[in-house]
C-alpha positions in Angstrom: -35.2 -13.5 28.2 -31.9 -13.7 26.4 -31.2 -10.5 24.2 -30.5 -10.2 20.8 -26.8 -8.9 21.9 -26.2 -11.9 24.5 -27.7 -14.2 22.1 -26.0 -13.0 18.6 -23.1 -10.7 19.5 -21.1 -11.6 22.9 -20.5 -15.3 21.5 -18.5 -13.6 19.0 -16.8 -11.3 21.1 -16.0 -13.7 24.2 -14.8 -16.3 21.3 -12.4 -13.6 20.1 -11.1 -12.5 23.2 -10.9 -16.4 24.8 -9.2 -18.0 22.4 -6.4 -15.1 21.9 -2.7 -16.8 21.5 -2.2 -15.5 25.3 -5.1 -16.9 26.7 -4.8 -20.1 25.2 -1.4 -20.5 26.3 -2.3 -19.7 29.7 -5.0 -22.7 29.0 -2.2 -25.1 28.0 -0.4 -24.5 31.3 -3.1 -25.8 33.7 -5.9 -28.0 31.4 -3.4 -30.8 30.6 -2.7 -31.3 34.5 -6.4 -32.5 35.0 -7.0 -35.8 36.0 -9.3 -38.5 36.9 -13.3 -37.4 37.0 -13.3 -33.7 35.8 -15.6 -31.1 36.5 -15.3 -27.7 34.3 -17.1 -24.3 35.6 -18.3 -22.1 33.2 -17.2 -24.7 30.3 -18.4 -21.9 27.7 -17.3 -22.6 24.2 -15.2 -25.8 25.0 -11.8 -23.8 24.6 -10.4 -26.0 27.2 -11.4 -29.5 25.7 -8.6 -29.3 23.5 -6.1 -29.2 26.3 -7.0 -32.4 27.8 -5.3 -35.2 28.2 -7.7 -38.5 27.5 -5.5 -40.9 29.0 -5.5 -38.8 32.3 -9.3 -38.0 32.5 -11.9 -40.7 32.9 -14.4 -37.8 32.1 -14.8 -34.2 31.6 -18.3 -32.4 33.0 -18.9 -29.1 31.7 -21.4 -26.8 33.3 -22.5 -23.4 32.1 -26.0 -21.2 32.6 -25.8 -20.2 28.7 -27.5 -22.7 25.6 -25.6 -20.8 23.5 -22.5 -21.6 25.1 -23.3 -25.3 26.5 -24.0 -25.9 22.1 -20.9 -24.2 21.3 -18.9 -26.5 23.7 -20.6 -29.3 22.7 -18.9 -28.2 18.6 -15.6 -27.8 20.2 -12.8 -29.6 19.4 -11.3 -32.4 21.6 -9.6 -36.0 21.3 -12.3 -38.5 20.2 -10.9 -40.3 23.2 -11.9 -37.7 25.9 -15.6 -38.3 27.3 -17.5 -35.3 27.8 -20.7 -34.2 29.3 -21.9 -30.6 29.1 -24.8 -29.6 32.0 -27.2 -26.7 32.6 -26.1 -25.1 36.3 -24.1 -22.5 37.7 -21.0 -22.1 39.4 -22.3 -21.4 42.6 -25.0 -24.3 42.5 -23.7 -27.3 41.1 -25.7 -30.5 39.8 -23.1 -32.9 41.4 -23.1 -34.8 44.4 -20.3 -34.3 47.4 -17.1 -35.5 46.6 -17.6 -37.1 43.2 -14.8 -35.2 41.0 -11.0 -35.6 41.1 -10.4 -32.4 39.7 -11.9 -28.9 39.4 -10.8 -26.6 36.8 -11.5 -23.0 36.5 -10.1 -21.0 33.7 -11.6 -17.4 32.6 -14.5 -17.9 35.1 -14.4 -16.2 38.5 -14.2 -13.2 36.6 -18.2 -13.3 35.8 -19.8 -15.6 37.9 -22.2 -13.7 40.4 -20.9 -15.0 43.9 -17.4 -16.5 43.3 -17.4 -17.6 46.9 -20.4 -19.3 46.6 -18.7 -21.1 43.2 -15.5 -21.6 45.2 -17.4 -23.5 47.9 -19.5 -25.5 45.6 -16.1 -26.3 43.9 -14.6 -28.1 47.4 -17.9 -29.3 47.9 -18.0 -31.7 45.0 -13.7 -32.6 45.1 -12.9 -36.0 46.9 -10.5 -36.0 49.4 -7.1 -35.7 47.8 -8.9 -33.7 45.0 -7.4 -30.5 43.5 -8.6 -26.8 41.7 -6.8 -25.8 38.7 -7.1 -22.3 37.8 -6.7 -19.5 36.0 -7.8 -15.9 36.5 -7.3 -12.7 35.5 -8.6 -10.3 38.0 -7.4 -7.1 40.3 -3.8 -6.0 39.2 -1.2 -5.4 42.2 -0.4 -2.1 40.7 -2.4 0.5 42.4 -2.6 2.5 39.4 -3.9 -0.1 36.8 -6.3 -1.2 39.6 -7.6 2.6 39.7 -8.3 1.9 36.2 -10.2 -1.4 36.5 -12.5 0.6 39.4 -13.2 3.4 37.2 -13.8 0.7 33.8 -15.5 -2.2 35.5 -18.8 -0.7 35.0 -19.1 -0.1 31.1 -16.9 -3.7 31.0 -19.3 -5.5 32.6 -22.0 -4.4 30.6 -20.2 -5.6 27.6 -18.6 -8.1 28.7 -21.6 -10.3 30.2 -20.8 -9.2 33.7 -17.3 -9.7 33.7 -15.5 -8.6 36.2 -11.6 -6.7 36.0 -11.4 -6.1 39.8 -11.5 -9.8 41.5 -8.8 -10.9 43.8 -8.0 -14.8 42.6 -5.7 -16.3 45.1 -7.7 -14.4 48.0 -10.9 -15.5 47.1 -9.3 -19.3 46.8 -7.5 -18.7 50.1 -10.8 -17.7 51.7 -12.5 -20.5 50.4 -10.5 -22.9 52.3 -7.9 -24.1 50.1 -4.0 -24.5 50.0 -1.6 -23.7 47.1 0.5 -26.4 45.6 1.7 -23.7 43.1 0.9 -19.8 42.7 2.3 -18.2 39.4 1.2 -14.4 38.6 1.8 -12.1 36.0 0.6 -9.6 33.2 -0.1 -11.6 30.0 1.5 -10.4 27.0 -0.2 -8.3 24.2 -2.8 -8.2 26.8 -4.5 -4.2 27.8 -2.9 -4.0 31.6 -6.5 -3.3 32.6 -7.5 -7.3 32.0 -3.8 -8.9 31.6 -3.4 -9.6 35.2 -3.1 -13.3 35.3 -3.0 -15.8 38.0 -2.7 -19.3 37.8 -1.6 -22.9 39.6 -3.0 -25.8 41.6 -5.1 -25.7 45.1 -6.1 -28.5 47.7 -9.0 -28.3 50.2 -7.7 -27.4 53.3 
């Protein structure tokens, strides 16, 4: 059963913190490069549909576990031109078939999913041959002092922050799931607490 804090609160919160200037400009750096038939994990409140481009996307399929979420996103704003289906599933068990989407995008999500290999495998499980990931994560910081932090935080965070997770490695977990970077970028995002600014973001193939 959904509680009174998932149900009420955290929408709140998670809108707050998601659609921060320096998140959404991390958005704006990978959504627009989407193309073709578009799957989005963890579409939560439809922060990315606004980044699309129609004329690029055929259509845009968001999944997410959460009704609260999937009705939010389904509110969101986005060109009148952009088609877009929100779904009940998870990251790590998709309802698509094998190699029906173009493009995978991934924004904000690894972070709280519960097996983000599972999702990652699911993810080049469903791209077509030529087919590309998007993504961008924040997750473990280089800095073996801030990541200190994030072990000793993670905890109380995830507890607050619907199992969110500070201490994920991105572009080893998308290594390890079998794809190839086109394009790596990595920093700490401005005006951002250290302890959850560690950003990393860029394009991935199926190996």
């Amino acid at each position: 059963m959904t509680s009174l804090y998932d149900r009420w609160i955290l929408p709140g919160l998670l809108k707050a913190a998601c659609s921060a200037p320096a998140i959404a400009a991390q958005r704006a750096k990978v959504v627009p490069l989407a193309e073709g038939r578009v799957l989005e994990l963890g579409v939560g409140m439809g922060l990315n549909l606004a980044h699309y481009e129609a004329a690029n996307v055929s259509e845009v399929i968001g999944v997410d576990p959460s009704p609260e979420l999937r009705a939010l996103a389904m509110a969101a704003p986005r060109s009148p031109a952009l088609s877009v289906r929100v779904e009940d599933g998870s990251a790590e068990a998709l309802p698509l078939d094998d190699a029906s989407v173009d493009t995978v995008v991934c924004t904000f999500t690894l972070c709280s999913v519960c097996a983000p290999p599972l999702a990652l495998a699911e993810a080049r499980r469903v791209l077509r041959p030529g087919g590309r990931l998007l993504f961008c994560e924040h997750g473990l910081s280089p800095d073996p002092r801030q990541a200190a932090w994030q072990q000793r935080i993670e905890p109380l965070w995830k507890r607050l922050a619907s199992g969110c997770h500070l201490t994920r490695p991105v572009s080893g977990l998308i290594a390890d799931a079998g794809f190839t970077f086109e394009r790596l970028e990595r920093r700490y995002l401005p005006k951002v607490p250290r302890i959850a600014g560690w950003c990393e973001w860029g394009s991935a193939r199926p190996v």
